[in-house]
N, C-alpha and C positions, 0 to 999 in steps of 0.2 A: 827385263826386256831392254836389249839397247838399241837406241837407232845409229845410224849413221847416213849423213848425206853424202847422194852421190851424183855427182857430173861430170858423163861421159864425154861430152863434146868441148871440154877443158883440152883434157888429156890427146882426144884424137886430132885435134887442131893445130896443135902447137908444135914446139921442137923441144927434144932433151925434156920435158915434163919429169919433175920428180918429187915425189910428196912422201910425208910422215905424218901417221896417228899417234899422236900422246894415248896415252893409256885410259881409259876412262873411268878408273876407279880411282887415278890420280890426279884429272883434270876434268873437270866436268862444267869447262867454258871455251875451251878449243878444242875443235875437232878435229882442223886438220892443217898444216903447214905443209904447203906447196910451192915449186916454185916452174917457168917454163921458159921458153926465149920464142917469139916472134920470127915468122921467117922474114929475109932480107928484103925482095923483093916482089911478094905477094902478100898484100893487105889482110891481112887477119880480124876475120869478127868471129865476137864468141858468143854464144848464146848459153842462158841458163833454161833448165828444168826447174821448177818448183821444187826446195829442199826446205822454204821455210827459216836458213839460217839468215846471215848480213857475213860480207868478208872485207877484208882489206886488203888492197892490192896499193901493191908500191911499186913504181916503177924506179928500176935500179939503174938507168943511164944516168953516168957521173953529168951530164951536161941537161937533162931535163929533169931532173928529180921532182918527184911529185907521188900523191899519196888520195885512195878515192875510197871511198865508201861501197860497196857494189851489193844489193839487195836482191831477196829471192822476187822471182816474179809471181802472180796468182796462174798465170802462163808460161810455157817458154817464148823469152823473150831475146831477140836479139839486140846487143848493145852496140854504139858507136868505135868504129876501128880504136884498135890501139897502135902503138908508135913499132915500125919497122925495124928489123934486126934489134930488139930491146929485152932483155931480162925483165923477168915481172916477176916480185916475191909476194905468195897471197898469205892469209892468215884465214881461217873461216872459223866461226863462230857458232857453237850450239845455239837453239831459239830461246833455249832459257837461262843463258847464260847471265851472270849477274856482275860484273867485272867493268863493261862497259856500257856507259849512260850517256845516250846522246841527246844535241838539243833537241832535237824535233821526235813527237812520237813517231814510232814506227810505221803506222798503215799511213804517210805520210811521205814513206821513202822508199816503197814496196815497188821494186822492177827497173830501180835504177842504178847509174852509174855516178857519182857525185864525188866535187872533191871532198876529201876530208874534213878542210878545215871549217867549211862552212858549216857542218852538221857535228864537229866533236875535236874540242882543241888537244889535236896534235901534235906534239912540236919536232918540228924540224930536223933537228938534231938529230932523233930516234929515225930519220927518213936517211941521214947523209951516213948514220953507223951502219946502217941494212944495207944500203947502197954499195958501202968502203969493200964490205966482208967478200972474203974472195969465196966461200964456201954456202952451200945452204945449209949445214949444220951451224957455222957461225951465225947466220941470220936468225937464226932459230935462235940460239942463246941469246943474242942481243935482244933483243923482242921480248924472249920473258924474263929478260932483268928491268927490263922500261914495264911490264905490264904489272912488273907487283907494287909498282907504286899507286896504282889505281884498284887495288883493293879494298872494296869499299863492306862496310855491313849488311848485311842483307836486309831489308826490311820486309812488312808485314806482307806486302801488294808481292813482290818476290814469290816471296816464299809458296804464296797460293799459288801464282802463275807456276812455279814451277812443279809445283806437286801435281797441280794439273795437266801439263807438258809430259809428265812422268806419267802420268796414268791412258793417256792419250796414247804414248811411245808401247806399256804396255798393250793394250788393246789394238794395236797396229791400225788406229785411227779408227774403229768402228763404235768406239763409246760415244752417247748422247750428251748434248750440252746438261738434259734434265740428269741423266746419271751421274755427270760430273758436280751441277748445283746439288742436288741432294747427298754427293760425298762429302766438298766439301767446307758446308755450311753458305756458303754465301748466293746471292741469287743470280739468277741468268745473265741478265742485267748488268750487273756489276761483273761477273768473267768477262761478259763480252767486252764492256769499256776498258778491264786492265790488261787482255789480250790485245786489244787494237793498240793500246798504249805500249807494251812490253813485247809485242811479237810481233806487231803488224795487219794481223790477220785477226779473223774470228776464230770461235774454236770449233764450227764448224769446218771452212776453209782449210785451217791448219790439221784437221781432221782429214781430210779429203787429202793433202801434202801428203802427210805422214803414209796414208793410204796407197797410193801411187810410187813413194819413196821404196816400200815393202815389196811393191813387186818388179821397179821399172828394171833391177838391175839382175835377179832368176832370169827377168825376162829377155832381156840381150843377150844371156850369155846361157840359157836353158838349151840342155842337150835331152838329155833320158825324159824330164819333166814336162809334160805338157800343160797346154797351155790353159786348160779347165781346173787341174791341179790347182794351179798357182793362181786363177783368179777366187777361187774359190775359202786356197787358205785367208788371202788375206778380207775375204768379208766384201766381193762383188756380188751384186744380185745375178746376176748371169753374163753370157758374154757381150751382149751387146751395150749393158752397161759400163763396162772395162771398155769398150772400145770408144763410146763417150766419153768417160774420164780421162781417157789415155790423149783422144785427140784433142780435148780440153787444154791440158797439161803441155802437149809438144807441137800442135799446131799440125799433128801427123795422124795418122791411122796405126796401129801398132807393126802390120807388115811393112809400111813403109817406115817405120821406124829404125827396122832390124835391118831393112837395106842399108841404110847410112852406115853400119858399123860390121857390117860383113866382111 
């Protein structure tokens, strides 16, 4: 089963948006590399949906260069303007991704917008060659020639979080924290403290993401499919609980959701 996260209101807000999926049987720590440009003269906010990931956004004006942290929310959350007429190159990050180790645990950094350097030394350098690149295919290279020098080992806490991560993504978020402790081996207790550490979230929580992630995007763009279908595949108890988790998640109702992208 593979996940992928998705955020629609990136793509509908911005100008020229363009992104690339690395292959996921050959990268299985970036999701997705994107880049957009800012309109001129109307302030741009962007808001996230709950994906659960962490990204990095650089801002590519040669005259303000700068580099942020930008984290999934437990809600959608709207973040502080970004800078006018400006290129912004993102990177986004699977939740289990093992590559990068920042200082602060995660459920620590969950819904915001941060600079880089305060939470994971960056260096600068890697900001002013992403910046130079007349291309977002060259950004994209540059990036993962700086990202393999932070390939780190996996360790033990890893490895479980991620097998965990993996059996969650199979079950499209409907597996129990007990079915995951008695898969495997370790106790509630202990998931829960190295998910708050490694993800942010619980593994409930992130249960509940994954859940939401499985239908938000059928459901924008559902034509033949209705909408009993699809809460149903993914493991809602009926509709009225879809339409709590949905307004949970976006701050909306689901039909008013579908209006924003009509």
């Amino acid at each position: 089963m593979q996940y992928f996260p998705f955020q629609p209101e990136i793509h509908s807000n911005t100008l020229n948006y363009t992104e690339f999926k690395p292959s996921r049987n050959q990268n299985t720590n970036i999701a997705l590399f994107y880049q957009f440009q800012t309109k001129k003269e109307i302030t741009t906010h962007l808001s996230l949906v709950p994906d659960g990931c962490f990204d990095f956004l650089i801002c590519c004006d040669p005259n303000k260069l700068d580099a942020f942290l930008w984290t999934s929310p437990l809600f959608r959350t709207e973040h502080p303007e970004l800078l006018n007429d400006c290129t912004y190159f993102g990177i986004r990050f699977y939740p289990e991704q093992t590559i990068i180790h920042l200082n602060n645990p995660l459920h620590e950094l969950i819904g915001k917008l941060i600079p880089l350097n305060e939470v994971f030394s960056f260096p600068m350098p890697i900001v002013e060659q992403i910046a130079e690149c007349t291309y977002f295919q060259q950004r994209i290279s540059s990036f993962e020639k700086f990202i393999l020098s932070f390939q780190l080992t996996q360790s033990l806490n890893l490895n479980m979080v991620e097998y965990a991560v993996q059996q969650i993504y199979r079950s499209k978020g409907t597996i129990s924290i007990k079915d995951l402790s008695r898969d495997i081996g370790f106790t509630e207790q202990y998931i829960r403290r190295k998910f708050s550490e490694k993800i942010g979230f619980s593994p409930k929580q992130f249960s509940r993401i994954v859940q939401f992630q499985n239908v938000i995007e059928d459901f924008l763009l559902m034509a033949n499919t209705s909408t009993q279908d699809i809460i149903y595949d993914i493991g809602f108890y009926d509709q009225a609980h879809f339409i709590k988790v949905f307004k949970q998640m976006t701050n909306f109702t689901p039909k008013q959701y579908q209006e924003l992208f009509k």
